[in-house]
MIFI-948884 format. One record per atom (N, C-alpha, C): x, y, z; residue in three letters. Coordinates in steps of 0.001 Angstrom, whole numbers, padded with zeros to 6 digits, always signed. Layout:
N
XYZala...
This chain:
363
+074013+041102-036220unk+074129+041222-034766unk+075258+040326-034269unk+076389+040866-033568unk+077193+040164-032773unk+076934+040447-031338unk+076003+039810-031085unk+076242+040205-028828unk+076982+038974-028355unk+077741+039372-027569unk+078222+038497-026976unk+077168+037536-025777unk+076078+038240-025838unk+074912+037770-024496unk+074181+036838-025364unk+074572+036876-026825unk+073858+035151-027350unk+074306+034137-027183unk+073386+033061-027433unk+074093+031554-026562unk+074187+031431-027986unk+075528+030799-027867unk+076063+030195-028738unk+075910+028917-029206unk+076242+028437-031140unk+075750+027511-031588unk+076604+026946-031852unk+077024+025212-031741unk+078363+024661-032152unk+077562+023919-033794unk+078295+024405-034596unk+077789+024136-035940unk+078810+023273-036498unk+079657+022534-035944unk+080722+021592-036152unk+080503+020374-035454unk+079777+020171-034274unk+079370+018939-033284unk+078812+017884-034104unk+078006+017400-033354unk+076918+016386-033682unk+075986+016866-033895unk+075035+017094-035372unk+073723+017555-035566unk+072651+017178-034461unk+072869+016069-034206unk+071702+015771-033137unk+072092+016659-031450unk+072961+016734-031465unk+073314+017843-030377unk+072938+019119-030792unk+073142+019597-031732unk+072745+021461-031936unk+071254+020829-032171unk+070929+019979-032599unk+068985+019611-032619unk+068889+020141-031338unk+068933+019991-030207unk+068550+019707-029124unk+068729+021547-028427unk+070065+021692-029060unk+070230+023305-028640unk+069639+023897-029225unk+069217+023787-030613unk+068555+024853-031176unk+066779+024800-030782unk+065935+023207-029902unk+065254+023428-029254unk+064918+023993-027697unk+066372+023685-027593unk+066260+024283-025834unk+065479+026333-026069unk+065829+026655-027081unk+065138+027933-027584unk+063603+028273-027350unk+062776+028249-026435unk+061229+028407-026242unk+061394+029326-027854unk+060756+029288-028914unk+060422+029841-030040unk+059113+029626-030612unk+057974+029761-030234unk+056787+029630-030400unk+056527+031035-031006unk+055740+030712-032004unk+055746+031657-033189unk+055261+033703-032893unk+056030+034268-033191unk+056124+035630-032040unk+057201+035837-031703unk+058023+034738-030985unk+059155+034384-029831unk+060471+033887-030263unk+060598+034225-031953unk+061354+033760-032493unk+063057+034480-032489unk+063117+035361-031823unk+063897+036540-032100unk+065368+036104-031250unk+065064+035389-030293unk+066247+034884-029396unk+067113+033936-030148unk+066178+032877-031139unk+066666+032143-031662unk+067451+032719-033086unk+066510+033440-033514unk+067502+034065-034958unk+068816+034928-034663unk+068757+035597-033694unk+070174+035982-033063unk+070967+034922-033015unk+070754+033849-032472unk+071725+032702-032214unk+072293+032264-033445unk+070917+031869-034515unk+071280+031265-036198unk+072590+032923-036985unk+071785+033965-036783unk+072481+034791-037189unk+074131+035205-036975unk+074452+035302-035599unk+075714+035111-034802unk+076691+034178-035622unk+076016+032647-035599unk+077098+031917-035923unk+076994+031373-037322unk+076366+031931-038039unk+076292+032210-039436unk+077498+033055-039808unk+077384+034555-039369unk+078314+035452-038973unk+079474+035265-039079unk+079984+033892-038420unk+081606+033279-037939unk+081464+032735-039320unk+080954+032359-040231unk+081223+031688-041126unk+082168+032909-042619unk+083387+032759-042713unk+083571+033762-043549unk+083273+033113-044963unk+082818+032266-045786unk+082470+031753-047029unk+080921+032694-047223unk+080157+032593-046210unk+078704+033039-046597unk+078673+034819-046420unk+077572+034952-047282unk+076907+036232-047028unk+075830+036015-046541unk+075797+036963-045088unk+074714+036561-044400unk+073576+037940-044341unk+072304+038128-044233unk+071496+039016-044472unk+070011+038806-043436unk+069670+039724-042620unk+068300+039618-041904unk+067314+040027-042547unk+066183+039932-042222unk+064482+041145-042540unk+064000+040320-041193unk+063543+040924-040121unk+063015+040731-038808unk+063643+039674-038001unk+062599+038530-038032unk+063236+037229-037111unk+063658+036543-038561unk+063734+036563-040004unk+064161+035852-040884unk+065875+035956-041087unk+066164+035044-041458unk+068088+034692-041556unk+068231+034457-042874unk+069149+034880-043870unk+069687+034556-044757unk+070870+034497-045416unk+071324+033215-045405unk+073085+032953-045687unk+073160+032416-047182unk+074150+032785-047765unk+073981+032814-048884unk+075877+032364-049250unk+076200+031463-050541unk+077494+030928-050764unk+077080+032249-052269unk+078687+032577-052627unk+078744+033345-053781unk+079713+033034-054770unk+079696+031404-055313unk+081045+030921-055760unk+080576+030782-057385unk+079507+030981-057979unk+079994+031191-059157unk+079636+029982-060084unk+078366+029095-059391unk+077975+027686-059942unk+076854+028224-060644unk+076719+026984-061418unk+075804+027363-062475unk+074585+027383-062381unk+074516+026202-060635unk+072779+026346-059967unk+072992+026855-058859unk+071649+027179-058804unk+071810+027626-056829unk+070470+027045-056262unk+070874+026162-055335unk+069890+025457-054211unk+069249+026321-053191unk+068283+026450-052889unk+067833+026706-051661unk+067419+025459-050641unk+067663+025711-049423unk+067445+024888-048332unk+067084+025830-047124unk+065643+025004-046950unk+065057+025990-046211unk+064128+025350-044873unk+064155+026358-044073unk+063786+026114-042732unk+062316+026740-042084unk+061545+026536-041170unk+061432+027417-039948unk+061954+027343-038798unk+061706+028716-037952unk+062603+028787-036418unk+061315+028691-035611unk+060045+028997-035985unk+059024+028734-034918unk+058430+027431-034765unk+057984+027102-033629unk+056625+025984-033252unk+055717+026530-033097unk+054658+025576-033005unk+053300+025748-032285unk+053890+025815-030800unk+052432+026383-030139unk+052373+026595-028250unk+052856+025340-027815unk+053553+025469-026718unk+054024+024125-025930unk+052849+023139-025380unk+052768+022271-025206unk+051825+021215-024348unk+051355+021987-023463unk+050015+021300-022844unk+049265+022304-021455unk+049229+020815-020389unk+049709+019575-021132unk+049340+018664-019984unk+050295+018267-019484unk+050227+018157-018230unk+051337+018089-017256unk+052309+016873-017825unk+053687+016912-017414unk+054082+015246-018094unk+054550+015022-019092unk+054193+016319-020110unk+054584+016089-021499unk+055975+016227-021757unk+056170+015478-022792unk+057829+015514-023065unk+057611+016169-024273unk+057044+016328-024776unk+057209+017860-025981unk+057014+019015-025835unk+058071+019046-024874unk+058363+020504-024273unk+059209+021088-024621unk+059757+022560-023617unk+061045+023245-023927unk+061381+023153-022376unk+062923+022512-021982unk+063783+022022-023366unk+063800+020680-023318unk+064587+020571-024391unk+064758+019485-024449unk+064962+018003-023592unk+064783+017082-023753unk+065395+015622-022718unk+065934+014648-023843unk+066915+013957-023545unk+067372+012353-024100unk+066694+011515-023425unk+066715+010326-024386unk+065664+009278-023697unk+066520+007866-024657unk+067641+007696-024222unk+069160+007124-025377unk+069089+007949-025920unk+068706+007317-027332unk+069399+007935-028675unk+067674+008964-029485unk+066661+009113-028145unk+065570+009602-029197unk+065698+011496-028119unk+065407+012149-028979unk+065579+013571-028222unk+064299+013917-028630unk+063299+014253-027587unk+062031+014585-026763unk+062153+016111-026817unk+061160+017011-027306unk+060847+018252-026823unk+060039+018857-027857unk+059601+020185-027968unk+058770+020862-028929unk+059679+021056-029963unk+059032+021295-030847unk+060399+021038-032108unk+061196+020095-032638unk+061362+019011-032345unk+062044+017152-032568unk+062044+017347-033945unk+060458+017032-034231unk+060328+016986-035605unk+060150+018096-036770unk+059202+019251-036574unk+058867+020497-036650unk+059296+021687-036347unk+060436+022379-036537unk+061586+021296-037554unk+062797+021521-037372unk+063227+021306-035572unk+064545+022460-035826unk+065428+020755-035716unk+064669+019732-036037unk+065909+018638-036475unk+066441+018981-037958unk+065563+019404-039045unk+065476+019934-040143unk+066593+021413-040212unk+066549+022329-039193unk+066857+023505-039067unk+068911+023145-038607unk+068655+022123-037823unk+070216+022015-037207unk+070868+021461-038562unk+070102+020698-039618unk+071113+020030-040938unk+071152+021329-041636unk+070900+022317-041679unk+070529+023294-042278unk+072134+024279-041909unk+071924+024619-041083unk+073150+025266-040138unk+074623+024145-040225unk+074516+022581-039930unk+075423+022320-040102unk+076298+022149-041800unk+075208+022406-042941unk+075788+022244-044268unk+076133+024073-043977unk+075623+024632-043664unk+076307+025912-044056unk+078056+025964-043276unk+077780+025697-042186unk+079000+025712-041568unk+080203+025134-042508unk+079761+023638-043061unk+080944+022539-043224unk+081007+023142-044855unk+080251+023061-045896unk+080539+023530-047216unk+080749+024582-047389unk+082308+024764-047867unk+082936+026157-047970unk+082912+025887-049537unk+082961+024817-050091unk+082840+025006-051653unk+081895+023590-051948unk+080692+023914-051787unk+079650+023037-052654unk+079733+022589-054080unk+079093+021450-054655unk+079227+021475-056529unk+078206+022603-057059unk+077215+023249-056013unk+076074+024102-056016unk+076160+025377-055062unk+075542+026605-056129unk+075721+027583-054992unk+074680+027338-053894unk+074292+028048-052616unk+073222+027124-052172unk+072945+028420-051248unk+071582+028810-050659unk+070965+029776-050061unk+070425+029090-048830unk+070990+029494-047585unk+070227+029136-045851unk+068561+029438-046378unk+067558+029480-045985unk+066418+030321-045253unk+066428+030028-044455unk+066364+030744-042960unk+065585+030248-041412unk+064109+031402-041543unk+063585+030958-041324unk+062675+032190-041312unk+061404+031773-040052unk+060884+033067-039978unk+059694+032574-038611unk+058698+032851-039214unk+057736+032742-038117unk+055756+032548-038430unk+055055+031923-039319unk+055965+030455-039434unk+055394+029699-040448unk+054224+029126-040068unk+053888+028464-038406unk+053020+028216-037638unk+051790+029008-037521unk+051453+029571-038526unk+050165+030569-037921unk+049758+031321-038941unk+048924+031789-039083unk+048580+032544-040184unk+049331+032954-041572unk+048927+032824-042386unk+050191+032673-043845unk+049650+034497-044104unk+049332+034922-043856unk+049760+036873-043675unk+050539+036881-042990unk+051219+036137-041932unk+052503+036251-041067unk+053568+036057-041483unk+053525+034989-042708unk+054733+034378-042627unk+056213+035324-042972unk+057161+034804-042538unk+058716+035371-042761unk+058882+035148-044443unk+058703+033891-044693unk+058897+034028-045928unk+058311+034596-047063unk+057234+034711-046893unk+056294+035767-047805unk+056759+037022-047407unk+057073+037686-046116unk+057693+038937-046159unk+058850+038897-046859unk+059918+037904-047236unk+060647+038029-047844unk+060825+037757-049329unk+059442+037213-049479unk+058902+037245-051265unk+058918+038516-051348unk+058118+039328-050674unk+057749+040731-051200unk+058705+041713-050603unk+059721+041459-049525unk+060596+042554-049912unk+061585+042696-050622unk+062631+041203-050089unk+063550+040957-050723unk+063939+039929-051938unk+062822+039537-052887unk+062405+038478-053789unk+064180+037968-054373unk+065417+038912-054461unk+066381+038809-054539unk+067059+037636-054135unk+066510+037721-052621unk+067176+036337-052024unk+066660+035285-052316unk+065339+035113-052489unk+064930+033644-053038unk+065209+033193-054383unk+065972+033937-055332unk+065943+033411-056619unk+067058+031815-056867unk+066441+030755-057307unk+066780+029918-057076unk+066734+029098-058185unk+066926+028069-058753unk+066596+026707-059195unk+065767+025601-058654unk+065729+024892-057597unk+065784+024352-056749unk+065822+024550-055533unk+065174+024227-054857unk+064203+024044-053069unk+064184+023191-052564unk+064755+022830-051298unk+064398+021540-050562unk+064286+022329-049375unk+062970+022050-048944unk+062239+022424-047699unk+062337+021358-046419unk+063466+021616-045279unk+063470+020232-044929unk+062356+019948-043400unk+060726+019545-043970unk+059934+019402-042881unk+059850+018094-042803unk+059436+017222-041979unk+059765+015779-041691unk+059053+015159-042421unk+060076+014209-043101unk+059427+013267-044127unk+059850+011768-043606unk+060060+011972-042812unk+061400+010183-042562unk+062188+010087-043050unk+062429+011086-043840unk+063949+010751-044632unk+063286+010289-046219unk+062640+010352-046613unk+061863+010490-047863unk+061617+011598-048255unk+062096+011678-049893unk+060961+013050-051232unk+059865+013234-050825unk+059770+013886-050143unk+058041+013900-050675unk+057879+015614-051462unk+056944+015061-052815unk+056595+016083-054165unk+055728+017055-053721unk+055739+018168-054095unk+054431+018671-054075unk+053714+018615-052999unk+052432+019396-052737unk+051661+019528-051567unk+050415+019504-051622unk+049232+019412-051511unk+047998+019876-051137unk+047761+020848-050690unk+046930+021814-051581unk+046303+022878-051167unk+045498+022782-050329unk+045144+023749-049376unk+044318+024119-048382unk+043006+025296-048382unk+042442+025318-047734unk+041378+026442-047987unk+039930+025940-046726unk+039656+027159-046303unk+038587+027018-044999unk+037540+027845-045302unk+036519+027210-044895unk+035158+028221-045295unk+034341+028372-043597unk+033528+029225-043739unk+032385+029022-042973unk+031245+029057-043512unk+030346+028135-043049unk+029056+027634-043712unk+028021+028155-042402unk+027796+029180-042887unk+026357+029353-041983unk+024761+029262-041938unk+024101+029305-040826unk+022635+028944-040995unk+022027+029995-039580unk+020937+030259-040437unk+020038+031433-039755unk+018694+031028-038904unk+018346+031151-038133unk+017014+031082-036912unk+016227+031906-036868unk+015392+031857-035943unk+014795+032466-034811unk+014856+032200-033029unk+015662+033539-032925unk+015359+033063-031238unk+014012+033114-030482unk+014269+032187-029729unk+013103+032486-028958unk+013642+031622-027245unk+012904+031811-026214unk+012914+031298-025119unk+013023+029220-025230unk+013732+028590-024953unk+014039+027566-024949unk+012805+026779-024249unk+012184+026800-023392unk+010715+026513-023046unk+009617+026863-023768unk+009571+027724-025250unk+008942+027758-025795unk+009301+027819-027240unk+009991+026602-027216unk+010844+026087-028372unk+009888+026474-029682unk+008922+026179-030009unk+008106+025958-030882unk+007808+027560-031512unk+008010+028799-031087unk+007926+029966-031422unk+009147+030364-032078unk+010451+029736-032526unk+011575+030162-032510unk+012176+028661-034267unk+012995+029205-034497unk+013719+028254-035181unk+015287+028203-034881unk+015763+027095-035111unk+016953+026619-034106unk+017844+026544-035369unk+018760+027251-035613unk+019853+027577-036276unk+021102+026441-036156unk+020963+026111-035155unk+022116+024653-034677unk+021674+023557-035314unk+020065+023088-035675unk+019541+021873-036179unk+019951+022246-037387unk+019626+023221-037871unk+019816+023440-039297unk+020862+023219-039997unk+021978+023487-038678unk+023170+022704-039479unk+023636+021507-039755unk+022786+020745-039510unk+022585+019075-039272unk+023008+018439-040388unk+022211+019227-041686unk+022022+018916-043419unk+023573+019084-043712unk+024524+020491-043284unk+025836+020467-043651unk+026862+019205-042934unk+026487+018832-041576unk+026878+017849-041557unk+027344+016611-041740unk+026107+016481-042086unk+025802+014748-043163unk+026070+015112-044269unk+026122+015985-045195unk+026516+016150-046381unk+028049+015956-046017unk+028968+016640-045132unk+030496+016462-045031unk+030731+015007-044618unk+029724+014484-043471unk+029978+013321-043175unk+029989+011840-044113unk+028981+012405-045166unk+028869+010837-046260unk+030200+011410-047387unk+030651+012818-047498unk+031673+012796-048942unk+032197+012140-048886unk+032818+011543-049879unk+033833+010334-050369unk+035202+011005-050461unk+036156+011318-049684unk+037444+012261-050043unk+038280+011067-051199unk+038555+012277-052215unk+039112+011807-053485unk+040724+011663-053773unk+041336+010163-054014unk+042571+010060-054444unk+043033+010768-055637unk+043686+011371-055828unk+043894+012107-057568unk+045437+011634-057327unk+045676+010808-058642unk+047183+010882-059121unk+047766+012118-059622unk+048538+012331-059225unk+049323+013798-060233unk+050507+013575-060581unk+051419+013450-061384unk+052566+013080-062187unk+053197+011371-061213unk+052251+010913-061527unk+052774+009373-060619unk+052805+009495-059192unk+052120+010693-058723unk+052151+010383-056795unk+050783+010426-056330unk+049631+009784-055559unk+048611+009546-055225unk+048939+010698-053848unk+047672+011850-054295unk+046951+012665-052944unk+046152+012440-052584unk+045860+012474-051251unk+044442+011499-050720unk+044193+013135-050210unk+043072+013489-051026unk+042078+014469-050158unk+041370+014215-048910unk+040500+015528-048283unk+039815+015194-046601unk+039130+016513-046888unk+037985+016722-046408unk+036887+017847-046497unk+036339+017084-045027unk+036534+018380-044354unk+035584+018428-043288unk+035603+019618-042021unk+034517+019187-041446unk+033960+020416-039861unk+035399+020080-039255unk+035822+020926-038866unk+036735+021356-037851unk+036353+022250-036679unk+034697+022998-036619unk+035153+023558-035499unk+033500+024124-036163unk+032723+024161-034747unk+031157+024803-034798unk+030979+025616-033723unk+030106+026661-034016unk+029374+027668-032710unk+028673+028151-033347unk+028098+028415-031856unk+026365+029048-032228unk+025989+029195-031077unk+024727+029715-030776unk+024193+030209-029404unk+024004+031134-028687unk+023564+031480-027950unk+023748+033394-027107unk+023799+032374-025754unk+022736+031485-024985unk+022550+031343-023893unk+021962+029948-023752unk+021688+029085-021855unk+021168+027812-022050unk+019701+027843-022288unk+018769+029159-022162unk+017544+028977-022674unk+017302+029957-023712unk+017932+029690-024371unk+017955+030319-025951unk+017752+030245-027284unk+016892+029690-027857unk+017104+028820-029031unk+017629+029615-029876unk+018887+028894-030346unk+019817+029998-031678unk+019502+030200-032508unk+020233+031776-032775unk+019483+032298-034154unk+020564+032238-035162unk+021569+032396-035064unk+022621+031687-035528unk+023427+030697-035369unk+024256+029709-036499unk+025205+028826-036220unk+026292+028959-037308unk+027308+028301-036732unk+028404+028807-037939unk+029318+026961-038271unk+029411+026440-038641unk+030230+025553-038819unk+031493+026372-040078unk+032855+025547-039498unk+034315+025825-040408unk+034591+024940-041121unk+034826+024539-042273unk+035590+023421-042552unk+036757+023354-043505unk+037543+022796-043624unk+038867+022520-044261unk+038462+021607-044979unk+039208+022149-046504unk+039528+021302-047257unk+041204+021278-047468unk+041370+020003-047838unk+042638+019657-048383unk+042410+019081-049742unk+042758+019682-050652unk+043042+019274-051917unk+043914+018829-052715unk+044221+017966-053666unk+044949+017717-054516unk+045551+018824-055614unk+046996+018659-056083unk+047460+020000-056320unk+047162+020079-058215unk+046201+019104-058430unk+045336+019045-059708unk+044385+020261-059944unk+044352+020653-058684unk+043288+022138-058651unk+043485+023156-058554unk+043053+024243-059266unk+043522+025474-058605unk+042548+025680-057197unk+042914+027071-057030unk+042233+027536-055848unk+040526+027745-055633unk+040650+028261-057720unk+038895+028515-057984unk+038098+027207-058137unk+038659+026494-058754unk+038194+024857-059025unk+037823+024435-057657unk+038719+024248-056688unk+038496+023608-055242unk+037297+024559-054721unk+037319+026013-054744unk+035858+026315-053923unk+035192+026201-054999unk+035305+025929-056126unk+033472+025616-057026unk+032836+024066-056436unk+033742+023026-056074unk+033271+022199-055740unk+032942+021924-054479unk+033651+022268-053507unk+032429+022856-051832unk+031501+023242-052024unk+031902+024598-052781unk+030380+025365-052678unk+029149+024847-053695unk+029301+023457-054476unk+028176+023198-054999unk+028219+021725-053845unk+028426+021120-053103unk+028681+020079-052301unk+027354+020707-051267unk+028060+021678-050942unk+027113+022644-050001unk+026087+023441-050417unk+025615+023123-051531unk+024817+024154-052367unk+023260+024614-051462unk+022768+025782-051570unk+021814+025992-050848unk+022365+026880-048973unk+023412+026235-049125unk+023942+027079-047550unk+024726+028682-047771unk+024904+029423-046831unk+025340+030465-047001unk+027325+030348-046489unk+028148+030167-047854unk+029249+029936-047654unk+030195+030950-047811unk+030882+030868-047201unk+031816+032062-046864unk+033701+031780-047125unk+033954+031555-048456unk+036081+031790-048143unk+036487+032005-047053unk+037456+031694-046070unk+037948+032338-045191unk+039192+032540-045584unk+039859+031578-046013unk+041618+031249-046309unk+041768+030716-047645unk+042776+030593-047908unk+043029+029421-049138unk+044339+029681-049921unk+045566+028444-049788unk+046106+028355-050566unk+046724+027449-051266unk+046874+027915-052670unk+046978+026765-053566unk+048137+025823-053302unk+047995+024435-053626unk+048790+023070-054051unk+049998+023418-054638unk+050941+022636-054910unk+052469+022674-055712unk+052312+020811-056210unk+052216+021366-057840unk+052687+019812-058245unk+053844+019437-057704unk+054509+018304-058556unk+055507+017512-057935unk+056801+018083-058408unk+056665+018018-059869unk+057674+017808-060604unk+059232+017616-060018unk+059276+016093-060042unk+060087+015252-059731unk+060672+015100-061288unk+060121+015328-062085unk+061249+015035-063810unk+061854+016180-063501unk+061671+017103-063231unk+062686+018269-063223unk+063933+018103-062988unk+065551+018184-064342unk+065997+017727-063673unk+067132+018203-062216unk+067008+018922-061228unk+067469+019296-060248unk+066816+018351-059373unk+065545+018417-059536unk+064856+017470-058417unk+064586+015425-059190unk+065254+015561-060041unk+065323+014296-060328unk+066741+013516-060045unk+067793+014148-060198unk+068996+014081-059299unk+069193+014091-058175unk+068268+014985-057118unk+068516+014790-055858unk+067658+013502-055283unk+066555+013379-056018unk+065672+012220-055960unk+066671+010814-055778unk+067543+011070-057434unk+068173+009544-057285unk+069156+009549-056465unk+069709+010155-055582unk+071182+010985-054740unk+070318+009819-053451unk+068763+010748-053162unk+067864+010021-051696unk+067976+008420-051906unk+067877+007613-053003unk+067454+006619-053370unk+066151+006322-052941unk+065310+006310-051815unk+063875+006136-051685unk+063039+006586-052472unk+062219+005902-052932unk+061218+006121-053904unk+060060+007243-053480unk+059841+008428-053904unk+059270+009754-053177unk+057503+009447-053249unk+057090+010375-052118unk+055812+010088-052109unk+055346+011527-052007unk+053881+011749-051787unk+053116+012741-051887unk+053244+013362-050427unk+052930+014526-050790unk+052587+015316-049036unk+051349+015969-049070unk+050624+015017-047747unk+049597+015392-047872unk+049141+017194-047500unk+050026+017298-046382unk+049624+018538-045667unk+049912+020108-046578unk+050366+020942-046107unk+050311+022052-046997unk+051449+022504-046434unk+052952+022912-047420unk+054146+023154-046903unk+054708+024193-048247unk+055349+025281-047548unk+056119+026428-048162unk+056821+025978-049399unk+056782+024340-049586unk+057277+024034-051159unk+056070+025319-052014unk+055281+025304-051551unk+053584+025851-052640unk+053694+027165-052772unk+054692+027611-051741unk+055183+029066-052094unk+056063+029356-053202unk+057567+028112-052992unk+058377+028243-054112unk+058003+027755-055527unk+057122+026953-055480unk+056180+026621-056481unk+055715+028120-057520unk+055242+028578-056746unk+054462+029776-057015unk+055784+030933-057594unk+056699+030698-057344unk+058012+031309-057494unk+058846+030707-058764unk+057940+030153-059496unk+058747+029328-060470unk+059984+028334-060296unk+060393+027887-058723unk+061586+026946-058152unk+060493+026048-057904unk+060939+024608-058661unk+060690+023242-058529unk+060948+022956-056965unk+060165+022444-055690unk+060827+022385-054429unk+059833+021180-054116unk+060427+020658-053148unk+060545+019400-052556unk+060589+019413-050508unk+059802+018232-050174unk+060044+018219-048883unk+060945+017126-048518unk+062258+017309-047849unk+062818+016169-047099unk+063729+016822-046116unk+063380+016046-044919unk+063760+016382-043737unk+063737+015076-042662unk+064248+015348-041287unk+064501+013881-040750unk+063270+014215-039534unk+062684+012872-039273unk+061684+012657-038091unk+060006+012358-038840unk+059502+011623-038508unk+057795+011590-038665unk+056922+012729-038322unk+056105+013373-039329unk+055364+014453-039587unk+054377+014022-038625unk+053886+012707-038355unk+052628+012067-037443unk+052895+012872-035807unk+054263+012933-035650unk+054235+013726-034514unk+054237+015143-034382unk+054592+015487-035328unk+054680+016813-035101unk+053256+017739-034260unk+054039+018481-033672unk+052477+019141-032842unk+051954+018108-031711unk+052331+016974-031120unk+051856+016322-030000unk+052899+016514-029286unk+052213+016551-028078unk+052708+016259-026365unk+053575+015189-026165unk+053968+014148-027611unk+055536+012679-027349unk+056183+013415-028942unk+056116+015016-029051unk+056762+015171-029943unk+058446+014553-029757unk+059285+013884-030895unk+060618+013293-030710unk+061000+013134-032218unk+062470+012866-032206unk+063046+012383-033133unk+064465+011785-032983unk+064949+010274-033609unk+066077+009733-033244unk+067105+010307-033998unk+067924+010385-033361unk+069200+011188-033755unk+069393+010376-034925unk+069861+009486-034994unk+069748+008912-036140unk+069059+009369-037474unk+068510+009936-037189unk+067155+009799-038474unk+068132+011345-038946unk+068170+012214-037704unk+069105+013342-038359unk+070245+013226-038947unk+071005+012627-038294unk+072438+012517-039244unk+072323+011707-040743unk+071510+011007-040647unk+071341+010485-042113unk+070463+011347-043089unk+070015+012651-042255unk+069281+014012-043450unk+070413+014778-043848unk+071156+015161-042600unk+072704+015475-042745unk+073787+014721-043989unk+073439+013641-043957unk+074597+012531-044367unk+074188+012911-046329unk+072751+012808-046411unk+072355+012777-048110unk+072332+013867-048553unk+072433+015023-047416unk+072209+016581-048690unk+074155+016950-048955unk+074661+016306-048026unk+076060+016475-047624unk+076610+015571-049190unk+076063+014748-049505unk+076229+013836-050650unk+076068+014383-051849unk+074921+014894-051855unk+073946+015766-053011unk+074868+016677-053542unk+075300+017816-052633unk+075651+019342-052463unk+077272+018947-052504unk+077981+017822-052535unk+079397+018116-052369unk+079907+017865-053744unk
C-alpha cells in the first residue's frame, strides 16, 4: 500500500521520537490496520528490503546472501486504553523531559520504533535479518498475526535466531513460562435464600478450591542456569442466578504459570491432582520455551548485551519460535512492571540504548 493519506514515519530521527509517533496510533488490538499502513508505507521507501503483508501483519525482509538470518520481532497492538480519568497511559502520547507517557511506552512500540529504525539504517548487516510487526498479540492466541503467519506463510519465519523485543530493561531475558487456565467447578442445590437449609450452596463449596490454591507453595525450577518462579492461582469467580438464591452453580478460573521444565501435559497432571476430587476443565494452554542461551547465535548476542540474562517470567512469542525450532530471546527497552497500567512510560534513554546494542550486534 502506498496512500498518500498515511501519516508518515521518520525512520531516520530519534527512535524515541518515532516511539512516540508510532504511539500517537490508537492500535488496540482489532485497530491495528492504520498503524500497519504506516509500518508498511515506509518500509516500502526502503529499497534494500523486501517487504510483504498477510492482514494487519508487516514483513521486511534483507536478501544479501549471509550465512544467518535474524529475526526481530514486534507487536503493533495494545491492550484497551485506561478508563480512569487522568491517566497518562493513554493515546497519544505526552513528554514529561526525557520519559514519554502513553499506551504503548513499554508494550511495545518502544521495542517496535528500534525495529523500524534498524531496518531503515542497515542496508548491509553482518546478518541477513527479517522485520515482524504483526497484530493481536494482546488477546487470544487463536488471534494472533503471528500464528496466522506460521500457518500461512511459515516461509517468512524461517530463521536461526529471534529476538523478540518486549521490555526487559535492556536485559536477555531466556525463555518463557508456559501458561494454561482451567475452570474448576462445583455443583448445588438451589433453593430460596430464606430457606437456606433445603438447598446446597455451590459458592461454599468452592471454599476447599480456594485454600487448596491459597496454601500452594509456587515452585522455583532452575532450567539451564536461569531460576523461574512459578504462580497458580483464582483469577476470576462466578456463580449465582439471584440475591435470594442459593447457587446451584459456581465456577472459579485459574492460571497457572509454569516453568518451561514442563510440557503442557505434565503442568495439567499436576493441577488436576492439586485439585483432585473437583470437576476441572482446560480452557487454554501454552507451552514454555527453554532458554538456550549456549546456542551459539544467542550466546553472541548475549555477550554483544554484556548484562548477565535472566528468566521471563510471563509468556512471550519467544514460545512460538521455540516451537519453530529458532532459539529466541526477549530484549527490548522499558520495564515489563508497567506495561498495561494507567503511568504506562518509558525513558528515551532506555530506547536508544536497545537501538544502540542490536545496531552493534547486526553491523
Amino acid at each position: 500500500m502506498t496512500d498518500a493519506s498515511v501519516p508518515s514515519l521518520d525512520l531516520f530521527g530519534d527512535v524515541a521520537d518515532l516511539t512516540a509517533a508510532l504511539m500517537d496510533f490508537e492500535s488496540v488490538s482489532g485497530n491495528e490496520t492504520a498503524l500497519a499502513d504506516a509500518v508498511e508505507t515506509a518500509l516500502l521507501a526502503c529499497p534494500h528490503l523486501e517487504v510483504s503483508r498477510d492482514g494487519d501483519s508487516v514483513v521486511a525482509r534483507t536478501r544479501l546472501g549471509r550465512s544467518e538470518r535474524i529475526i526481530l520481532a514486534g507487536h503493533l497492538d495494545t491492550v484497551p486504553l485506561p478508563t480512569v480519568p487522568g491517566s497518562r497511559g493513554t493515546v497519544p502520547s505526552t513528554w514529561d523531559g526525557d520519559v514519554l507517557y502513553g499506551r504503548g511506552a513499554t508494550d511495545m512500540k518502544g521495542g517496535v520504533a528500534v525495529q523500524l529504525a534498524l531496518a531503515a539504517a542497515l542496508t548491509e548487516p553482518a546478518r541477513d535479518i527479517t522485520y515482524v510487526f504483526y497484530d493481536h498479540e494482546e488477546v487470544d492466541a487463536s488471534l494472533s498475526g503471528l500464528g496466522r503467519l506460521e500457518r500461512s506463510h511459515p516461509d517468512w519465519l524461517k530463521a536461526d535466531f529471534a529476538v523478540l523485543l518486549e521490555p526487559t530493561n535492556g536485559t536477555v531475558e531466556g525463555g518463557c513460562n508456559g501458561t494454561m487456565r482451567f475452570h474448576a467447578t462445583t455443583t448445588g442445590r438451589a433453593a430460596h435464600s430464606a430457606r437456606a437449609w433445603m438447598g446446597e450452596n455451590a459458592i461454599h463449596a468452592a471454599a476447599d478450591i480456594l485454600v487448596r490454591l491459597r496454601d500452594h507453595s509456587p515452585a522455583t525450577v532452575n532450567v539451564e542456569g536461569l531460576d523461574f518462579r512459578e504462580s497458580l492461582n483464582a483469577v476470576r469467580i462466578w456463580g449465582g442466578t439471584a440475591g435470594n438464591v442459593i447457587p446451584d452453580a459456581a465456577t472459579v478460573e485459574i492460571n497457572y504459570r509454569f516453568a518451561p521444565d514442563k510440557g503442557i501435559e505434565e503442568a495439567e497432571a499436576y493441577v488436576r491432582e492439586l485439585l483432585s476430587g473437583f470437576d476441572v476443565v482446560r480452557t487454554d494452554a501454552a507451552a514454555g520455551a527453554r532458554p538456550g542461551l549456549t546456542l551459539p547465535a544467542a550466546a553472541s548476542f548475549v555477550a554483544a548485551v554484556g548484562a548477565e540474562p535472566k528468566p521471563k517470567y510471563g509468556w512471550t512469542d519467544v514460545a512460538r519460535f521455540s516451537a519453530l525450532g529458532i532459539p529466541a530471546v526477549n530484549f527490548g527497552p522499558g520495564d515489563a512492571l508497567l506495561a498495561h497500567t494507567d503511568d504506562e512510560h518509558v525513558h528515551a534513554g532506555a530506547i536508544r540504548d536497545c537501538l544502540a546494542a542490536l545496531r552493534s550486534w547486526l553491523s
